[in-house]
C-alpha positions in Angstrom: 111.7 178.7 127.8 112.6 182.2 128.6 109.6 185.2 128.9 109.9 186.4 125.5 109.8 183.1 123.8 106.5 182.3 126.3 105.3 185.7 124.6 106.2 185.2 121.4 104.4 181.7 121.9 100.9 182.9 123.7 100.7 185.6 120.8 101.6 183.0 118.0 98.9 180.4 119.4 96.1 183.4 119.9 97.0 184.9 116.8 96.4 181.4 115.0 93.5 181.1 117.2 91.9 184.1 115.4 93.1 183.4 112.0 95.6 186.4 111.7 98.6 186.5 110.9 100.7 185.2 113.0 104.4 186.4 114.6 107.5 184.2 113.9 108.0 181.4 116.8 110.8 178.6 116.1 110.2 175.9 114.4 110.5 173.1 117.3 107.4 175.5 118.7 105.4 175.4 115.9 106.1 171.7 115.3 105.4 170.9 118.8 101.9 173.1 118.7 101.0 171.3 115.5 101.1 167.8 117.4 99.7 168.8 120.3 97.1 169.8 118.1 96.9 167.2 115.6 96.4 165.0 119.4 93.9 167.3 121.1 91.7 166.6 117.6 91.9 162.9 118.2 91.1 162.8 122.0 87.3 161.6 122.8 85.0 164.1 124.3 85.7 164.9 127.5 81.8 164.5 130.0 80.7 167.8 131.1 81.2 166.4 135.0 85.2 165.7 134.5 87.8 168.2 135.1 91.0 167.9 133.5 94.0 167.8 135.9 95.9 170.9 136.1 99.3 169.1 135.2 97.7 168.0 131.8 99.5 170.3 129.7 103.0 169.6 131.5 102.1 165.8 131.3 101.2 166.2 127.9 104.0 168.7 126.3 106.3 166.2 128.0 105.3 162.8 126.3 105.4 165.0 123.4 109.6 166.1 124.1 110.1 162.2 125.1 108.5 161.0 122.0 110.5 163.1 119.8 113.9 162.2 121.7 113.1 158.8 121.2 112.7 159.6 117.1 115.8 161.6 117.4 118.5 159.2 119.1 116.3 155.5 118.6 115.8 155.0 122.3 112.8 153.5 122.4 112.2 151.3 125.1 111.8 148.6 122.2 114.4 149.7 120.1 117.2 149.1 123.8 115.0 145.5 124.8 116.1 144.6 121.0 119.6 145.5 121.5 119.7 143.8 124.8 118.0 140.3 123.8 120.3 140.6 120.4 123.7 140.7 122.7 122.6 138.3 124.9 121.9 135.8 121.8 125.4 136.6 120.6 127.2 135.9 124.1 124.9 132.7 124.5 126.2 131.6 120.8 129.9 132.5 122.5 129.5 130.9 125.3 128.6 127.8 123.6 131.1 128.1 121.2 133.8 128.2 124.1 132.4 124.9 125.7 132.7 123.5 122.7 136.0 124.2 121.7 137.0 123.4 125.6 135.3 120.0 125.7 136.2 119.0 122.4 140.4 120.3 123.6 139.8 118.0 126.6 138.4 114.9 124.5 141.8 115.0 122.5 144.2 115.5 125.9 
């Protein structure tokens, strides 16, 4: 992100912040406020003795980025596990096939 985006950001976020109107920021930006957001809301609250770590946002912004690259391109860790275990069905279904075929070639010899 280059300084004027990072400014643009701050005074979009402490413009919404205050309720006034707001200056234009791209679309990713906003759509990746809105769900940090929409995940701060459903977080527990935090005791009054804990102190949040001070790579939280980083950590957090950048579950957020994975998350939407997975959406983006379907690789999830489930979605590759899938793919794998589906190919290795097919080349065990193969490979049986084959041993079939060269038992059953050897049987009429």
């Amino acid at each position: 992100m280059s300084d004027s985006s990072e400014d643009d950001d701050v005074a979009w976020l402490l413009a919404r912040t205050k309720g006034a109107p707001a200056p234009s920021i791209s679309p990713a930006s906003a759509a990746r406020y809105e769900k940090l957001e929409a995940l701060i809301s459903e977080l527990p609250a935090r005791p009054a003795d804990a102190a949040p770590r001070p790579d939280w946002q980083d950590r957090v912004l950048a579950a957020i980025d994975a998350q939407a690259a997975g959406e983006r391109y379907g690789a999830t860790t489930g979605g590759i596990v899938h793919i794998v275990r589906k190919k290795l069905w097919l080349i065990g279904i193969v490979g049986a096939a084959v041993a079939a075929v060269l038992a059953w070639a050897m049987v009429l010899r």
